[in-house]
SEPA-88161 format. One record per residue (C-alpha): residue number from 0; z, y, x negated; residue in three letters. Coordinates in steps of 0.05 Angstrom, whole numbers, plus 32768, in hexadecimal, padded with zeros to 4 digits. Example, Ala and Ser with C-alpha at 12.3 -4.5 7.8 and 13.67 -1.06 7.14 Angstrom:
BEGIN
- resi/pz/py/px/resn
- 0/809C/7FA6/7F0A/ALA
- 1/808F/7FEB/7EEF/SER
This chain:
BEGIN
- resi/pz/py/px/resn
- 0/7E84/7E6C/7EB7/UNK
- 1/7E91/7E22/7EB8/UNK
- 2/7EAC/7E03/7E68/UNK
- 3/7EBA/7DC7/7E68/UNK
- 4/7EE6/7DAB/7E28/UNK
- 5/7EE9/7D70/7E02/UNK
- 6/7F2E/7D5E/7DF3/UNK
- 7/7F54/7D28/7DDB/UNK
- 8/7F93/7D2F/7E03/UNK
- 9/7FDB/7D17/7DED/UNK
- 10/8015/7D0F/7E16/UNK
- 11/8048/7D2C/7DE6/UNK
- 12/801E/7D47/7DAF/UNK
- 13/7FDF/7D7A/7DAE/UNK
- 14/7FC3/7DB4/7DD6/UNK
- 15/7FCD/7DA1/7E23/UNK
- 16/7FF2/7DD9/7E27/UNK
- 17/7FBA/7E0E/7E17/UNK
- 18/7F8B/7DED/7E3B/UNK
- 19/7FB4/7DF6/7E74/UNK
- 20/7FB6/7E3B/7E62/UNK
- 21/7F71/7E48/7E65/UNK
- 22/7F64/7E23/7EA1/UNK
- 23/7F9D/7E45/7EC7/UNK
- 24/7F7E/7E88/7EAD/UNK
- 25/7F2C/7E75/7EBC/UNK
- 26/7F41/7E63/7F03/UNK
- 27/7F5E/7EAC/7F07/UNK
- 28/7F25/7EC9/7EE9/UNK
- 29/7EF2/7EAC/7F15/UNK
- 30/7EDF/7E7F/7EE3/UNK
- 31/7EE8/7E24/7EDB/UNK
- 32/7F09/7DFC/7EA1/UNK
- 33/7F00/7DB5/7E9E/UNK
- 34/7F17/7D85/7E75/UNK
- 35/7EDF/7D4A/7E64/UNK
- 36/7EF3/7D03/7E78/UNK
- 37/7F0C/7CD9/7EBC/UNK
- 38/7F52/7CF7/7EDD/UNK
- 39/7F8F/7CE3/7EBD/UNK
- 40/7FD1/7CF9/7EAC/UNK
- 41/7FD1/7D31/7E71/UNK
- 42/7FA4/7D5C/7EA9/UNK
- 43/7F91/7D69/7EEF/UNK
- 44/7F54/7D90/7EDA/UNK
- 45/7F33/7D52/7EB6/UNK
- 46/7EE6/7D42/7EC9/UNK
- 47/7EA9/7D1B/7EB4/UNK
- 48/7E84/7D4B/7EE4/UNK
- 49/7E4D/7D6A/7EAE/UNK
- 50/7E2E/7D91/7EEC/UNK
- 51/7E2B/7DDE/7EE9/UNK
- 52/7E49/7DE7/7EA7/UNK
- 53/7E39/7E25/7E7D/UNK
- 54/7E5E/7E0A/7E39/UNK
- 55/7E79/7DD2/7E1C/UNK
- 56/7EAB/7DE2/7DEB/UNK
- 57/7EC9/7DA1/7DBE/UNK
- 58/7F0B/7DA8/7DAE/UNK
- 59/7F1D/7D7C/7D67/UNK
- 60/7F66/7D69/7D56/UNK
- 61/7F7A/7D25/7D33/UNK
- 62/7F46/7D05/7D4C/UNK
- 63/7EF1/7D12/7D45/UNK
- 64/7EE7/7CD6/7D80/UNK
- 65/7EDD/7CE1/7DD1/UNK
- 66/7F11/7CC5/7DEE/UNK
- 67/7EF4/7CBC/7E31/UNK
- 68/7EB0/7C97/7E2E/UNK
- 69/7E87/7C82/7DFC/UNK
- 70/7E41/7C97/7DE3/UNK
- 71/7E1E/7CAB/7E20/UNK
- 72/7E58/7CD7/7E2C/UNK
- 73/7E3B/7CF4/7DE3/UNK
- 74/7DF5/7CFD/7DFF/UNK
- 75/7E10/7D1C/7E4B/UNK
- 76/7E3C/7D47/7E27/UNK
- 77/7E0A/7D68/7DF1/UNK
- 78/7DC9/7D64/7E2A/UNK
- 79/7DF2/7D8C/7E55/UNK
- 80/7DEE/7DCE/7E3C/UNK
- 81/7DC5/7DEE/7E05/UNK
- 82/7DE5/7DF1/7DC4/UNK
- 83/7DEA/7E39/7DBF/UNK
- 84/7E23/7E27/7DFB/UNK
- 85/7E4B/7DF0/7DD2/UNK
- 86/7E80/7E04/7DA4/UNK
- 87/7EA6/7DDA/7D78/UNK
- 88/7EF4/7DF3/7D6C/UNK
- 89/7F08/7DD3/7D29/UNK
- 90/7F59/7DD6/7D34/UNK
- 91/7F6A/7DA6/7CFA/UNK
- 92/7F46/7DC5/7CBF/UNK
- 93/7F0D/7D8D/7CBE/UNK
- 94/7ED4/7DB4/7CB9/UNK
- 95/7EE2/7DC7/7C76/UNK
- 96/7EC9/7DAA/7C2B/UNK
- 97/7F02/7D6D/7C1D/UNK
- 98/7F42/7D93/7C01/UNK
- 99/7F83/7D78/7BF3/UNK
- 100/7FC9/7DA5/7BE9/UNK
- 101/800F/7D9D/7BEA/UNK
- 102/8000/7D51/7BF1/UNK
- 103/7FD6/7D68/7C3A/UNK
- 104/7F8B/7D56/7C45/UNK
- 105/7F59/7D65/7C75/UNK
- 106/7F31/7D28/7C5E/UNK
- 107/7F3C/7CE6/7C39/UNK
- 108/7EFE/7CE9/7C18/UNK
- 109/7EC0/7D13/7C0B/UNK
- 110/7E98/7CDF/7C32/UNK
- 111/7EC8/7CF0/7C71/UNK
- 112/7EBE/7D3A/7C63/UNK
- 113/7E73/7D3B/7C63/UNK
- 114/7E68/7D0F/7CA6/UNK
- 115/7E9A/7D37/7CCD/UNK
- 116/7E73/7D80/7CB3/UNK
- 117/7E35/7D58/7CC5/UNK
- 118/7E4F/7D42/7D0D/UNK
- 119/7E67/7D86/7D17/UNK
- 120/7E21/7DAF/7D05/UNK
- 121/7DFA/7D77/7D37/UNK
- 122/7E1E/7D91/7D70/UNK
- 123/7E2A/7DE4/7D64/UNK
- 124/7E14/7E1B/7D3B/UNK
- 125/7E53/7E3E/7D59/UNK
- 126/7E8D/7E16/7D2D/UNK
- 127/7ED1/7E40/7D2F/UNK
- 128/7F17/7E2E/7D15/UNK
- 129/7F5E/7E50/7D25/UNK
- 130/7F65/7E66/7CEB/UNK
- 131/7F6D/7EAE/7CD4/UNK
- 132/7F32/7EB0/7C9D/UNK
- 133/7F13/7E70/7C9E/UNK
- 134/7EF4/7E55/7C5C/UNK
- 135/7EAB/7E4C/7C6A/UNK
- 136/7E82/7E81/7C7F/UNK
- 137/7E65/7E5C/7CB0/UNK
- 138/7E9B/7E4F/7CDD/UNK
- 139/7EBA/7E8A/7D04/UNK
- 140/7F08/7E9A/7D0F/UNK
- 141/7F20/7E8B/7D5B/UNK
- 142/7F71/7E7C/7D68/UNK
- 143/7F64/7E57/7D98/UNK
- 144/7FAE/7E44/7DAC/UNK
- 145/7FCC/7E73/7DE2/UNK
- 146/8009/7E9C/7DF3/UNK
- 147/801B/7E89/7E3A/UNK
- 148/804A/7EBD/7E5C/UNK
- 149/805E/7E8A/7E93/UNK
- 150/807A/7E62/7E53/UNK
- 151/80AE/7E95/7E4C/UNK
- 152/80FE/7E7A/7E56/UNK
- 153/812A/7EAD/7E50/UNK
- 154/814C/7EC6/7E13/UNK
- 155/8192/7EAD/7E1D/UNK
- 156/81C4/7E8F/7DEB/UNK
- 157/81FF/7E89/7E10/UNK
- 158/8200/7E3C/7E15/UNK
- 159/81D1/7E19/7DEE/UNK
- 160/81D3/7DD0/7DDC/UNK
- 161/81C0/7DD6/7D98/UNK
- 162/81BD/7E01/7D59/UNK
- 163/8174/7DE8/7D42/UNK
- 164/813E/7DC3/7D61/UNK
- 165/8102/7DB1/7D4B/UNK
- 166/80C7/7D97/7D78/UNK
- 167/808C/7D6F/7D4F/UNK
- 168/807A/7D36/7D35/UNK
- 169/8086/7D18/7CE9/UNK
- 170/8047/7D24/7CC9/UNK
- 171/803B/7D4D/7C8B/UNK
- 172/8083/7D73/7CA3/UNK
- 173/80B3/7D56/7C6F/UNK
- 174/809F/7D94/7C44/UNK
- 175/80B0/7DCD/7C73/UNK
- 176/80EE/7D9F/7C95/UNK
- 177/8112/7D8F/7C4A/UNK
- 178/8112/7DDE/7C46/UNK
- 179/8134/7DF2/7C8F/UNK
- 180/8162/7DB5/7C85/UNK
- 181/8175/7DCC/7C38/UNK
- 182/8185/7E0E/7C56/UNK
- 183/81B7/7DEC/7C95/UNK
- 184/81D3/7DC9/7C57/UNK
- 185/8201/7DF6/7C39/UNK
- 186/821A/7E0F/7C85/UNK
- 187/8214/7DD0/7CA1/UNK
- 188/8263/7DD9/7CBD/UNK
- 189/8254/7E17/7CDE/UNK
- 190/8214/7DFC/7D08/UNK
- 191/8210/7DD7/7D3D/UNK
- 192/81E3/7D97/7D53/UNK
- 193/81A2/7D97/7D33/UNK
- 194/8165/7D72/7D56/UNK
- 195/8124/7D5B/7D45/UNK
- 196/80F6/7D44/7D82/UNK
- 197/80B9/7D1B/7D72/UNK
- 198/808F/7CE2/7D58/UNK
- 199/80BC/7CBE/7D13/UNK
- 200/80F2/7CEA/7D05/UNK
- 201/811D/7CA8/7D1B/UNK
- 202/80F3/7C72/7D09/UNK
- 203/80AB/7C6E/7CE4/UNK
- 204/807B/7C54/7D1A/UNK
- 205/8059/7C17/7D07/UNK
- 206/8014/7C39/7CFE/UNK
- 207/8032/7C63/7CCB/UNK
- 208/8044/7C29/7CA3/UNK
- 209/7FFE/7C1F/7C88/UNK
- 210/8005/7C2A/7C3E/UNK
- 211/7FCC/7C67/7C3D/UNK
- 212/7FF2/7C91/7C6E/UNK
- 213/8038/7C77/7C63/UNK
- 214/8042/7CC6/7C39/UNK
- 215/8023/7CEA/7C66/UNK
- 216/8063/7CD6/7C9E/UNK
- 217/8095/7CE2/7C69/UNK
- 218/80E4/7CEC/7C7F/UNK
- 219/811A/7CE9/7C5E/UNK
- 220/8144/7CCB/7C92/UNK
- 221/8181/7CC1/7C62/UNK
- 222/8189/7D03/7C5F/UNK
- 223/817F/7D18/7C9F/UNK
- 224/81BD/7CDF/7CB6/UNK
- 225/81E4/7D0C/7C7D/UNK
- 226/81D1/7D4B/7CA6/UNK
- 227/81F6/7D2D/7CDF/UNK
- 228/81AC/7D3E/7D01/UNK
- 229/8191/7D1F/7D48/UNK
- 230/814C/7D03/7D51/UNK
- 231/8135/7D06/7D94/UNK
- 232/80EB/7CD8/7DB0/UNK
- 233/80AC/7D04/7DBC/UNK
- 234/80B0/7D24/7E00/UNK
- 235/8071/7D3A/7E2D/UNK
- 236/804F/7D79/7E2A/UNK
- 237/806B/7D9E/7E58/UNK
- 238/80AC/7D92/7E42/UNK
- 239/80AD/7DB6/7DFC/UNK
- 240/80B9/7DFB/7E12/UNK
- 241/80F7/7DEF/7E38/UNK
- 242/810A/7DBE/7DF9/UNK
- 243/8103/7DEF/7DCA/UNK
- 244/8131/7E20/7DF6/UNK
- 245/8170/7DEA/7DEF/UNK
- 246/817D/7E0A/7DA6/UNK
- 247/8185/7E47/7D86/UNK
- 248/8151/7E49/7D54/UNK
- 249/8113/7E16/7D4E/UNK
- 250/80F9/7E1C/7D08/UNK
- 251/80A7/7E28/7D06/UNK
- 252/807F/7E01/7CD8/UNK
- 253/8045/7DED/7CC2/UNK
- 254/8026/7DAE/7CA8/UNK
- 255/800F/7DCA/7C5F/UNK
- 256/7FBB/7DBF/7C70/UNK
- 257/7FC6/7DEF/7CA5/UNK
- 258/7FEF/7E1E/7C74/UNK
- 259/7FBD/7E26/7C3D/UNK
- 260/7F84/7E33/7C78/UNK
- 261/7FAD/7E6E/7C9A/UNK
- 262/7FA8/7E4B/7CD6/UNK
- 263/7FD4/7E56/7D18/UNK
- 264/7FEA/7E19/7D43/UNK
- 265/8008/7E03/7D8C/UNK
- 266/804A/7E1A/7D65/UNK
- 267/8033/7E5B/7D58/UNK
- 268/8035/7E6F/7DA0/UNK
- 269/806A/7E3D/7DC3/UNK
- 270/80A5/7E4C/7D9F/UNK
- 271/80A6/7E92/7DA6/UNK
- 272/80A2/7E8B/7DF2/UNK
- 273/80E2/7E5C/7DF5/UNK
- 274/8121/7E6B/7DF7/UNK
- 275/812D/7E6B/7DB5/UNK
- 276/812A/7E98/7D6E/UNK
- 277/80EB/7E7E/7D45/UNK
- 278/80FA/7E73/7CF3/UNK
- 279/80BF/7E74/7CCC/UNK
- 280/80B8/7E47/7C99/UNK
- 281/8074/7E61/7C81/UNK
- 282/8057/7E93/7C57/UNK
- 283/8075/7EE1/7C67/UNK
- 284/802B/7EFC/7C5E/UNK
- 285/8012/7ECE/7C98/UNK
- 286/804E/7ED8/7CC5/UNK
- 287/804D/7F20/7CC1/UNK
- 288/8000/7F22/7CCA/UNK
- 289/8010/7EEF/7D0B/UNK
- 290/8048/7F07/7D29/UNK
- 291/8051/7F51/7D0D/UNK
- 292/8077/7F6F/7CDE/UNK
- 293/80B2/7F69/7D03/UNK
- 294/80B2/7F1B/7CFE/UNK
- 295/80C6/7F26/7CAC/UNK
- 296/8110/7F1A/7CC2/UNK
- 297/8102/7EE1/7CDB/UNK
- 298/80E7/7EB5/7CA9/UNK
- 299/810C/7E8A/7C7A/UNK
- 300/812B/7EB8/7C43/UNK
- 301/811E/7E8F/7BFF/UNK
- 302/8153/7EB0/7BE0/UNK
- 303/818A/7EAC/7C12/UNK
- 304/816D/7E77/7C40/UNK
- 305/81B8/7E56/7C60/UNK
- 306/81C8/7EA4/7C69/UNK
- 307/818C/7EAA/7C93/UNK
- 308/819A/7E6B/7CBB/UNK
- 309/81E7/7E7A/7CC6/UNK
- 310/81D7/7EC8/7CE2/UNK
- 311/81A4/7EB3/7D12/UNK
- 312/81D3/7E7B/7D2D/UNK
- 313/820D/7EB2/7D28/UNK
- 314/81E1/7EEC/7D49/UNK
- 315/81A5/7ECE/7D6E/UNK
- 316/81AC/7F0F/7D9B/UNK
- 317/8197/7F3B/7D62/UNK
- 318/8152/7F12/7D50/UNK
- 319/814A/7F05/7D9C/UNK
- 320/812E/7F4F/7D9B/UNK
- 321/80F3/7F3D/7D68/UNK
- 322/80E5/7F07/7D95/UNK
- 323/80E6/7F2D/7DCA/UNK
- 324/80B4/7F60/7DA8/UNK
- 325/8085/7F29/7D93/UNK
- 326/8083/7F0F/7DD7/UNK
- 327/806B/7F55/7DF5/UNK
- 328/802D/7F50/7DBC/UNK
- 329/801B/7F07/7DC6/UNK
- 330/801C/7F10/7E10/UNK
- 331/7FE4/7F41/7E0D/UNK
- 332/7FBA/7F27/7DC9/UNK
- 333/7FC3/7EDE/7DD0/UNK
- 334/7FD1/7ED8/7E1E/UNK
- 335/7F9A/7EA0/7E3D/UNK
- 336/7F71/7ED6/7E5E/UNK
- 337/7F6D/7EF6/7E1C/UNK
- 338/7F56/7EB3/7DFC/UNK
- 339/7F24/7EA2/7E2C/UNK
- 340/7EFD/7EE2/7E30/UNK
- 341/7EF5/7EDD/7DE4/UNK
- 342/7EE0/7E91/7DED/UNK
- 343/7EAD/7EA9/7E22/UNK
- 344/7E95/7EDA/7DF5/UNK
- 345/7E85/7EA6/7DBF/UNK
- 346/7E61/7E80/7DEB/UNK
- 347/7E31/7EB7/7E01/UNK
- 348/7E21/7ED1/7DBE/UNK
């Protein structure tokens, strides 16, 4: 089977990494992934070529515009196959009624909400989102993201750079950062360097200047020159595993939309494959429906949350064997063979 995707790729931010996944894992399985749009950098798999595709499946984060083409590429794209064989994968929670919480939004206004369900319906009746129970009854639950074995870096914490990093950009993640950094706080003698790598933890880009966004990039950067903590530029996809493995624990969080809709994430997957001991900063319930019971030591204890931060940075050994155990299970549920068979499946139902 030939699926082709439509993707907005990022250098630094986004999904490249799955996608690579899945093609990786179609080529083994006697199957094609492509990527729609001319060759470029993010991919090597990247095509316009439309010929002998089974599926098109559009892939929506950020942004609900092609970025290779313009409306003929629309027309090529939906003519191509019948639309029992498109699927759109909602990743950002868009295909929803307008909702707002903990200051989050999937739309600005109910004008915004009710074009995008529109421009969704016109292409699929096949809508699914990552998310564990999603809202509407319509839309179906598939993950999506992947758990890549070849990600893997060994579990080692011999000689790591630093105590905490965090990969990801600024936006919404004030809320679950204030709470990992309040915990460092009180034990901020006994850890070492702390690093956040990505888009305006230094400096607000100019784009987020523009007074109805300005919140939604919120740091506290006082604070974080109080913390004695490092911020680092965005760095290419590829790079985040083995950027994650330079600390001892990388804190997982979520911006609070994807929270409230139960929804897993790029996260979800990448950190437990690096180097490195995840900390949850998320709902217990959702981790230990996730990631397995085990995974309850290692979210961020409410009551005795600088405790938590100071044993895994004293005994990263001990939680390396949760890891370790969720690793074994991811490998087999969430590995991009795994993935892919249940996206084929979709797509012949």
């Amino acid at each position: 089977m030939k699926l082709v995707f439509v993707y907005w790729g990022y250098e630094n931010a986004g999904s490249m990494l799955d996608l690579r996944g899945y093609a990786r894992a179609a080529k083994a399985m006697g199957h094609e992934v492509t990527i729609y749009g001319p060759p470029n950098e993010f991919a090597d798999n990247y095509s316009k070529s439309l010929e002998d595709a089974d599926a098109v499946v559009f892939v929506v984060e950020w942004t609900t515009q092609l970025q290779f083409g313009d409306q003929l590429d629309w027309a090529r794209l939906i003519g191509s196959v019948p639309r029992e064989r498109r699927v759109v994968i909602d990743c950002d929670g868009a295909y929803n009624e307008r909702f707002r919480f903990a200051g989050d939004y999937n739309h600005r206004d109910e004008d915004a909400s009710q074009e995008w369900l529109a421009v969704c319906d016109s292409i699929s009746d096949k809508i699914c989102q990552p998310a564990l129970k999603p809202v509407r009854p319509n839309v179906r639950s598939f993950l999506f993201h992947i758990y890549d074995p070849t990600w893997e870096t060994p579990l080692d914490f011999t000689d790591k750079e630093f105590s905490m990093i965090y990969v990801g950009h600024t936006k919404f993640r004030w809320r679950g950062m204030s709470r990992v950094l309040n915990a460092i706080e009180p034990v901020r003698d006994k850890i070492g360097r702390v690093g956040l790598v990505g888009e305006g933890w230094d400096n607000p880009p100019v784009w987020t200047q523009w007074q109805e966004i300005k919140d939604d990039y919120y740091v506290d950067r006082d604070y974080l020159a109080r913390l004695q903590v490092e911020t680092m530029p965005p760095i290419p996809y590829p790079q985040v595993p083995d950027t994650m493995s330079k600390a001892v624990f990388n804190p997982v969080m979520y911006r609070p939309l994807f929270e409230h809709l139960g929804m897993v994430t790029c996260r979800t997957f990448e950190t437990p494959a690096a180097g490195t001991i995840p900390i949850f900063i998320l709902d217990p319930d959702y981790v230990l429906t996730v990631y397995g019971k085990e995974a309850a030591a290692l979210v961020l204890d409410q009551d005795d949350p600088d405790g938590k931060i100071l044993d895994v940075v004293e005994r990263p050994e001990h939680y390396a064997a949760i890891v370790q155990q969720i690793r074994e299970d991811f490998a087999v549920r969430h590995s991009p063979e795994a993935r892919l068979n249940e996206l084929i499946e979709i797509i012949k139902e």
